[in-house]
C-alpha positions in Angstrom: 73.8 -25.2 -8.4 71.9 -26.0 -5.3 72.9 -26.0 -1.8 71.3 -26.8 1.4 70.5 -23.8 3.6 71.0 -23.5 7.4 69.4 -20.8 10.3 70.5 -20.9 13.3 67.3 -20.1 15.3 69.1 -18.7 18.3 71.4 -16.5 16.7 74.0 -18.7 17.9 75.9 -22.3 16.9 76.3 -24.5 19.7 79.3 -27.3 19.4 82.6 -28.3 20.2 85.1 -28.2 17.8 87.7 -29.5 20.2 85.9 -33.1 20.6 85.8 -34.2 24.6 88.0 -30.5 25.4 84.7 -28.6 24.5 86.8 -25.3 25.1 86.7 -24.2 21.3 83.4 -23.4 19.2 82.9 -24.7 15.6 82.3 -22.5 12.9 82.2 -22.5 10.5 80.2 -26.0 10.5 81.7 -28.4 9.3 80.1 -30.9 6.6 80.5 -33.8 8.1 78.5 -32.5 10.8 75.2 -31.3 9.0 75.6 -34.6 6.9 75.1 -36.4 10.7 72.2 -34.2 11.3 70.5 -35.4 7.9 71.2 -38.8 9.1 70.0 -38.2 12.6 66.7 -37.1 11.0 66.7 -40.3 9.0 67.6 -42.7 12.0 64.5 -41.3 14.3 61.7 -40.9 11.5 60.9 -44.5 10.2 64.2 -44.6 7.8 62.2 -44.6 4.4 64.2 -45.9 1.9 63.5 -43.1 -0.5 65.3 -40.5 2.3 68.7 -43.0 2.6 68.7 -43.2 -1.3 69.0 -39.3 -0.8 71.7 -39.5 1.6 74.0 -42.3 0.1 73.8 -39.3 -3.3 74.6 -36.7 -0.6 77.7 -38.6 0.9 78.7 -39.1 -2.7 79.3 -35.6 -3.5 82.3 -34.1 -3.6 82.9 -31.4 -0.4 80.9 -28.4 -0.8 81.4 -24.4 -0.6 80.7 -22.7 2.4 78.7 -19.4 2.7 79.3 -18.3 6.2 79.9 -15.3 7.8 82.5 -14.7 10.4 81.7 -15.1 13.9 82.8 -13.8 17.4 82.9 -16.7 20.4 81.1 -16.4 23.8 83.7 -16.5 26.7 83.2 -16.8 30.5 83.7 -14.0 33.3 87.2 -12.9 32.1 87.7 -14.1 29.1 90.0 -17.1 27.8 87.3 -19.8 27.2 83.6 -20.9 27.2 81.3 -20.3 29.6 81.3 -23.3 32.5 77.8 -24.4 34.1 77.2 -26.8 37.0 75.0 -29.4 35.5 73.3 -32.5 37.3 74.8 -35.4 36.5 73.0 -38.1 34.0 72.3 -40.8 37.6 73.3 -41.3 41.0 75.3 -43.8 42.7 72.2 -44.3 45.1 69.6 -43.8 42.7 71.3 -47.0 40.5 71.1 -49.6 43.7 68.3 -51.7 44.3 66.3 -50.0 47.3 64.8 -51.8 50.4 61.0 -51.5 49.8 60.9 -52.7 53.5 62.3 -49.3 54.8 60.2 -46.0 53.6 63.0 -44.1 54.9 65.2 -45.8 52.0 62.8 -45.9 49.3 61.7 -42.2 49.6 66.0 -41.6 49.2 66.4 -43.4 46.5 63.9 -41.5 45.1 64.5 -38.2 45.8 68.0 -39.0 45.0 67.2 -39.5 40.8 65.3 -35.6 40.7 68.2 -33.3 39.6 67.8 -31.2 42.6 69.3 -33.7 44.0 72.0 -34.9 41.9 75.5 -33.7 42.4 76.9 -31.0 39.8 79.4 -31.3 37.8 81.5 -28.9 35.9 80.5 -28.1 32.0 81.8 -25.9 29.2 78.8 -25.1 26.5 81.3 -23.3 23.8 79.3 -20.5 21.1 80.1 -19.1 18.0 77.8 -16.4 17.2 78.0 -15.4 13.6 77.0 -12.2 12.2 74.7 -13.6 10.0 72.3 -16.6 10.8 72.1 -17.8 7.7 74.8 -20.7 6.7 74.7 -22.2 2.8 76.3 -26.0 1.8 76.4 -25.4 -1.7 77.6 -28.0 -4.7 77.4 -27.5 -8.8 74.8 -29.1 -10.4 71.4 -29.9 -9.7 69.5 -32.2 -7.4 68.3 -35.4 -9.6 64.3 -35.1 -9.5 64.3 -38.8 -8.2 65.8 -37.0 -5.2 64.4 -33.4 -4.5 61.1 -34.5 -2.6 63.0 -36.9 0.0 65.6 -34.3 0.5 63.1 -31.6 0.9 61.8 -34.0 4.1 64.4 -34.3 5.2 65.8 -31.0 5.7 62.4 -30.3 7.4 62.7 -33.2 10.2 66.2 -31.3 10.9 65.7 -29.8 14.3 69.4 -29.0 15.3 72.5 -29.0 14.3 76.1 -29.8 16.8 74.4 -29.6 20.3 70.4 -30.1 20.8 70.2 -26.3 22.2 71.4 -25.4 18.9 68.4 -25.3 17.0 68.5 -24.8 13.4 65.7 -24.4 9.9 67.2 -26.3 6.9 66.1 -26.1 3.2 67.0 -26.9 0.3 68.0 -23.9 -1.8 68.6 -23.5 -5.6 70.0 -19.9 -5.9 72.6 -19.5 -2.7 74.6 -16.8 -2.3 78.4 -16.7 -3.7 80.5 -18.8 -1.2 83.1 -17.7 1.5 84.9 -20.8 1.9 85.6 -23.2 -0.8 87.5 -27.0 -1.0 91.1 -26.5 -1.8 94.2 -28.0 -2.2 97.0 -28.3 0.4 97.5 -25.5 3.0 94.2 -23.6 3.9 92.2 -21.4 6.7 90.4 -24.0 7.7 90.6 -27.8 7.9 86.6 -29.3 8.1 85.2 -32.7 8.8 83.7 -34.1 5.5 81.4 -36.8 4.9 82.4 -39.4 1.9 81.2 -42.9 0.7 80.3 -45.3 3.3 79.7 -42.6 5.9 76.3 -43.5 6.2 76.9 -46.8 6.8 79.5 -46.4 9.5 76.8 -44.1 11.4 74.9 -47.0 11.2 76.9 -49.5 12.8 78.4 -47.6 15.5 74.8 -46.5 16.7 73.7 -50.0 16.2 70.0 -48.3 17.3 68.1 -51.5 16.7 69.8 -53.8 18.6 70.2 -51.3 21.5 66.6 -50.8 21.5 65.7 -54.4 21.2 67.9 -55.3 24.3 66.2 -52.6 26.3 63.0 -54.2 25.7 64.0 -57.4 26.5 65.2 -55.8 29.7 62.1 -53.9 30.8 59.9 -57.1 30.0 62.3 -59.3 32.5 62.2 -56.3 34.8 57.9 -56.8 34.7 57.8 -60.4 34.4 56.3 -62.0 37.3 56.0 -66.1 36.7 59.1 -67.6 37.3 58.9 -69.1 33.5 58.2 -66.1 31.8 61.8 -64.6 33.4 63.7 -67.6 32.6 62.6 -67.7 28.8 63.7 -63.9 29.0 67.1 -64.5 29.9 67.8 -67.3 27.8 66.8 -64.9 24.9 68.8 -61.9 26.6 72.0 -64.7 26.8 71.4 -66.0 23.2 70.6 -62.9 21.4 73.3 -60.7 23.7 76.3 -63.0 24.4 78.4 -59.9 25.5 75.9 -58.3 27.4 74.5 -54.7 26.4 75.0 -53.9 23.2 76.6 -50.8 22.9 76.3 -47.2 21.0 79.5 -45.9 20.1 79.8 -42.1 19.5 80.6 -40.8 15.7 84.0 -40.8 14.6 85.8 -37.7 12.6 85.1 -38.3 8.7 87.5 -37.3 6.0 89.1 -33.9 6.4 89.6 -31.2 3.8 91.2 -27.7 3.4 89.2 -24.5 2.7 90.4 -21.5 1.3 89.0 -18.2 0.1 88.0 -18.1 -3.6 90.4 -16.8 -6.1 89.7 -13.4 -7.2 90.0 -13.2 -10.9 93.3 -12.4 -12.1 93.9 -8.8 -13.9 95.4 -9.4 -16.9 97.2 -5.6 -16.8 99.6 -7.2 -14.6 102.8 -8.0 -16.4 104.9 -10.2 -14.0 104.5 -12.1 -11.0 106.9 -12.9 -8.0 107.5 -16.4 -7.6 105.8 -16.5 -4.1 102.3 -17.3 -3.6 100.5 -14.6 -2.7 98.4 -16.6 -0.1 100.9 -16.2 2.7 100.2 -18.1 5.7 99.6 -15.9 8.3 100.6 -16.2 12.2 99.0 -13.8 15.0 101.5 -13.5 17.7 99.7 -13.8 21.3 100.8 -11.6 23.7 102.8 -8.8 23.7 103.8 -8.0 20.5 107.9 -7.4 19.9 109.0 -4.1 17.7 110.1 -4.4 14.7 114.0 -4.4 16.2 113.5 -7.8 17.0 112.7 -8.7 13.3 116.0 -10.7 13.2 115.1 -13.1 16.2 111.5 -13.7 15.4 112.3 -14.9 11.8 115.3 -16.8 13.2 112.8 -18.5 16.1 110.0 -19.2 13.3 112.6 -20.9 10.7 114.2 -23.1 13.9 110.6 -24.0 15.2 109.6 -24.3 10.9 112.5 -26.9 10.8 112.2 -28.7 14.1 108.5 -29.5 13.7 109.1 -30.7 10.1 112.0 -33.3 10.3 110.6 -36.6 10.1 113.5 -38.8 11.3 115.4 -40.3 8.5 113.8 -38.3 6.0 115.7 -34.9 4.4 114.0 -31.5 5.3 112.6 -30.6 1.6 114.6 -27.9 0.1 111.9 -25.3 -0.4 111.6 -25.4 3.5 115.6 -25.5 4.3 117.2 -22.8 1.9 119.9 -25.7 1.4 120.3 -28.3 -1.3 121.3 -32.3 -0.4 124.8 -31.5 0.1 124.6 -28.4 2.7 125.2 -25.8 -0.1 122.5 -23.0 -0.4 119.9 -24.2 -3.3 119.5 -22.4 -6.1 115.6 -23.0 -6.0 113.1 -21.1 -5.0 112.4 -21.5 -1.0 110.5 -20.4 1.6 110.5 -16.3 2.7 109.7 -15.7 6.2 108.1 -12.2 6.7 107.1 -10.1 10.2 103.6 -7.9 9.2 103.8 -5.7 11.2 101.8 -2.1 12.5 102.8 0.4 10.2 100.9 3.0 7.7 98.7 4.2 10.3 98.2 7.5 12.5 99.3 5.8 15.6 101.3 3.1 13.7 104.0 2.2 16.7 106.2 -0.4 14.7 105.3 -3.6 16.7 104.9 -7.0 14.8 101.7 -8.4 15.1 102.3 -11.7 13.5 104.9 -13.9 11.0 104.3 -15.0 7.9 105.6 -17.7 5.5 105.4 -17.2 1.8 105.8 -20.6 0.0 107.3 -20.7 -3.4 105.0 -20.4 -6.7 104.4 -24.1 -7.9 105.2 -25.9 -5.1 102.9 -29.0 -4.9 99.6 -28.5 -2.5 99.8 -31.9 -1.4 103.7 -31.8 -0.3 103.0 -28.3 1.3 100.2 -29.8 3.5 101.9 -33.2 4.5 104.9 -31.0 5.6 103.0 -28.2 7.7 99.9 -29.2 8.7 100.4 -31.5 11.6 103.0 -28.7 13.0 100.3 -25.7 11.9 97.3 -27.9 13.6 96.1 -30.4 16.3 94.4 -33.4 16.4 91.0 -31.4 15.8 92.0 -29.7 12.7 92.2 -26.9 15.5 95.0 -24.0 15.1 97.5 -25.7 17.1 100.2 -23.0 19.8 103.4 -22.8 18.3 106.0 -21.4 20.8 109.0 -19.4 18.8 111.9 -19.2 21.4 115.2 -18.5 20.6 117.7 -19.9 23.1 118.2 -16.8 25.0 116.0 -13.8 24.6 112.5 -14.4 22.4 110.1 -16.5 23.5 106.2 -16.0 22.3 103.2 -17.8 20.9 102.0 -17.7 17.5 98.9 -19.3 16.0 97.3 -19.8 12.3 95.5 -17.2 11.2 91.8 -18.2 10.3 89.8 -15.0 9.9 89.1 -13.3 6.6 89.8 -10.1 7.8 91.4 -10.1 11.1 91.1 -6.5 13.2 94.7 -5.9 12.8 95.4 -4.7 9.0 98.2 -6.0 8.8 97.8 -9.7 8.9 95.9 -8.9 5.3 97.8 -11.3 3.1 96.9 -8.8 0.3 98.1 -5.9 2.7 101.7 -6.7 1.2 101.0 -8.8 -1.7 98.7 -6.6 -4.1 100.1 -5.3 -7.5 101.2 -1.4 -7.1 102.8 0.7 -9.4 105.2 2.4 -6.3 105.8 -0.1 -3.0 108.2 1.1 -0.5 110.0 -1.5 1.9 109.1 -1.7 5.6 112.2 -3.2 7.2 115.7 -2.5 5.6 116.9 -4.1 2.6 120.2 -6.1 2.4 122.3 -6.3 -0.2 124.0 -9.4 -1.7 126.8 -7.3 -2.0 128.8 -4.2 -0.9 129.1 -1.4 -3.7 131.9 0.9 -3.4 133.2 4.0 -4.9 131.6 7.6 -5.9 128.8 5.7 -8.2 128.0 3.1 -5.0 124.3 5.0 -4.6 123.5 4.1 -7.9 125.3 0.7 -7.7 123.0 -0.2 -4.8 120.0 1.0 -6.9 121.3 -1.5 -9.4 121.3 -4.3 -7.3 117.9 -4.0 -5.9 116.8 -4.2 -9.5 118.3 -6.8 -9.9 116.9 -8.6 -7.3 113.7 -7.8 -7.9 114.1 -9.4 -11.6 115.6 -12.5 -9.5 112.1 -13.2 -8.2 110.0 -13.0 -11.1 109.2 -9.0 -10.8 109.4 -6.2 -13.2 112.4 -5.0 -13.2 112.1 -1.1 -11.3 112.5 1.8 -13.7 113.3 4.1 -10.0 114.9 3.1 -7.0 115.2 5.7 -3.6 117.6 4.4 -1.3 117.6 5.7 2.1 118.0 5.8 5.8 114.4 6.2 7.2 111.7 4.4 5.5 108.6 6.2 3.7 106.3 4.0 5.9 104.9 5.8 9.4 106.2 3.8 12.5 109.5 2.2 10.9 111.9 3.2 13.3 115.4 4.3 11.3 117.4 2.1 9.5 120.2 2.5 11.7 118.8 1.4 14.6 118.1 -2.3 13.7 120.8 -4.9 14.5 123.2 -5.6 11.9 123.2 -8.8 9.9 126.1 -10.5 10.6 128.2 -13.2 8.3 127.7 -16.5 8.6 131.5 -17.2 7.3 133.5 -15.4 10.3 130.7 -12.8 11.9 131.3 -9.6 10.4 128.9 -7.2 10.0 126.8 -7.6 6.7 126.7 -5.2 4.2 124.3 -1.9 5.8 120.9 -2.6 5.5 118.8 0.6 4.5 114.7 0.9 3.3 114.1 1.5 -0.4 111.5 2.3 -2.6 110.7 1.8 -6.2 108.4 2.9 -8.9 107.9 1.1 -12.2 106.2 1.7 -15.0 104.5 -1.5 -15.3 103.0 -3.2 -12.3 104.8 -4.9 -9.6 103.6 -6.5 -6.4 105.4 -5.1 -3.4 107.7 -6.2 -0.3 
């Protein structure tokens, strides 16, 4: 294994993860941008042939683990974004014309006019994430090829920054890194990062097109000193022959490839007996805002399913059934589908109830590649950014919600493994429906019976005891009676009575 190390100097990571917006901070860094920084090195330090041998191997690779740690983000006087500074701009209207070397007067403003003092300001956004630790790892199985390990060691030395040029950075090359934080997966994922791949180099290449922006800059400053009238008019029949178009020009770097990254699995424990058929990598929404109680469980899960399916329905193409609940002809599918669930503040001294986020868990086996294409252009924007998904429903919910990206977010309960670790006793947080109404002098234990059997339905260990009751067993759940009833989707009755449960099983089971 090797990997190539990264220290931010500064203590901080200046650049834009929003392209042009430059409201959002990157981190952690993306690939594709240390791989420009390599080749940045390259471009400005004679381009031996030995370092680009280097780089077309590095572009080769397949995308690397990340060791990062997380990182808070700088914000201006009240919060909400980057800080803004008034910067001079790059030239002057005044300072670009032609002065009259007649008139002092002129000349001197021209002059003054191209010192930034005197240049107007204009409005910039410099966004920082500022990591806990400095220290940032790129690291691939393997070994560096021996060919290789001198160039690359020169390189990562001629490396002076990383995103912005204030963002100065040591590299190295490093052959025992740390355990990663972030590694490639496939499909759905925290993060979505710029990679570099074959040909990346190249296309740096051309859209700097350095050599033939520097050789019409000389042309230009020897027409600009020329003084025979013979001398000027060979230089501008070079200038038209060599530069037909006029001034050649540098285009800025284009997104590379993009690719998911996901915590590392955890190995499995082997004492664990059965499984639910949901994935325990839920995908995780914070709400924004004011946070609803758990009451409004019901309309938040409602809004999240209507936004799910309105952001997913391609036109002419069929809603996939692990995402609808319903099968080709309408009729409820007898697959496993998508569970919508509302975390919420619970289990605490001061727990209150409110929901601090969604989230969906996708069915066990459900292709990576099919769960991406569906949810990814609805879960992110154009930047790979977490994109603002408003949940309204029609009358009296409306909120934000966005992808959750950190590993351990303040609030608890956004902790996919919060509700998804095996335990030997789990109690639910919100009430559990039945799928049907038990009757009679036994209907206690007919209930029990039925959420044992559900909990086979799903792929669990089938409960040895089952407590049903009226408040929960979790602190800040208010009473079961005090949630909206379910109603019937045949002719709007009232549902069979929701009330918390709680199991215990001799064998492992994960909980609600």
């Amino acid at each position: 294994m090797f990997a190539l190390g990264l220290r931010y100097l500064n203590g901080w990571a200046m650049a834009a993860a929003d392209g042009a917006g430059k409201q959002r901070a990157e981190w952690p860094p993306h690939p594709d941008r240390v791989f420009m920084a390599l080749a940045a090195a390259w471009f400005e330090t004679g381009r031996a042939e030995e370092e680009r041998a280097v780089l077309l191997w590095l572009e080769r690779l397949p995308p690397p683990a990340i060791r990062a740690a997380e990182a808070t983000f700088r914000s201006g006087t009240g919060g909400g974004g980057p800080v803004v500074g008034y910067v001079p701009v790059n030239d002057t209207e005044l300072g670009r014309k032609t002065p009259d070397t007649h008139d002092p007067g002129r000349l001197k403003e021209a002059g003054l006019g191209l010192l930034p003092e005197y240049r107007s300001r204009q409005p910039r956004a410099f966004p920082v994430a500022i990591p806990a630790d400095p220290d940032v790892y790129l690291s691939w199985d393997g070994g560096v090829p021996e060919p290789h390990r001198a160039p690359l060691v020169s390189l990562c030395r001629k490396v002076i920054s990383v995103g912005h040029s204030a963002s100065l950075v040591q590299m190295w090359l490093e052959d025992s890194p740390p355990a990663a934080d972030w590694v490639p997966v496939e499909g759905l994922g925290a993060h979505r990062l710029r990679v570099s791949g074959t040909g990346r180099l190249d296309d740096l290449e051309r859209r700097c097109n350095r050599d033939q922006v520097i050789a019409w800059g000389g042309l230009v400053a020897r027409l600009a000193e020329a003084s025979k009238s013979k001398e000027k008019k060979m230089l501008k029949e070079q200038l038209s022959d060599r530069f037909p178009n006029g001034r050649p020009v540098s285009l800025r770097p284009v997104p590379g490839m993009w690719q998911a990254y996901g915590r590392p699995e955890q190995p499995a424990d082997e004492r664990v007996p059965g499984q639910s058929l949901f994935d325990p990598h839920l995908l995780v929404l914070a709400l924004d805002g004011q946070r609803p109680s758990l009451h409004a469980t019901l309309k938040l899960t409602e809004a999240l399913r209507g936004a799910t399916l309105a952001a997913c329905r391609a036109p002419g193409a069929a809603i996939p059934e692990w995402l609808s609940g319903h099968a080709a002809d309408g009729r409820a599918t007898a697959l496993p589908h998508v569970a919508l669930l509302p975390p919420p503040f619970v289990d605490h001294d001061h727990a209150d109830g409110r929901v601090m986020g969604l989230a969906l868990a996708l069915p066990r086996g459900l292709d990576p590649a099919e769960a991406a294409a569906i949810l990814e252009p609805w879960l992110r924007d154009g930047h790979g950014l977490p994109a603002s998904l408003s949940l309204f429903d029609g009358r009296w919910l409306e909120c934000r919600a966005e992808l959750e990206t950190r590993a351990r977010p303040p609030q608890k309960s956004l902790w996919a493994e919060a509700w998804t670790r095996p335990s030997r006793r789990w109690a639910s947080v919100t009430p559990v429906v039945l799928d049907r109404h038990c009757g009679g002098k036994d209907r206690w234990e007919k209930a029990a019976e039925v959420v044992k059997d559900a909990c086979e339905r799903i792929g669990l260990p089938r409960p040895l005891d089952v407590l049903l009751h009226p408040d929960s067993l979790i602190r800040g759940v208010p009473r079961a009676g005090e949630f909206p009833p379910l109603a019937r989707k045949s002719d709007g009755g009232p549902c069979t009575t929701p009330m918390p449960c709680s199991c215990s099983s001799g064998r492992c089971a994960a909980r609600c």
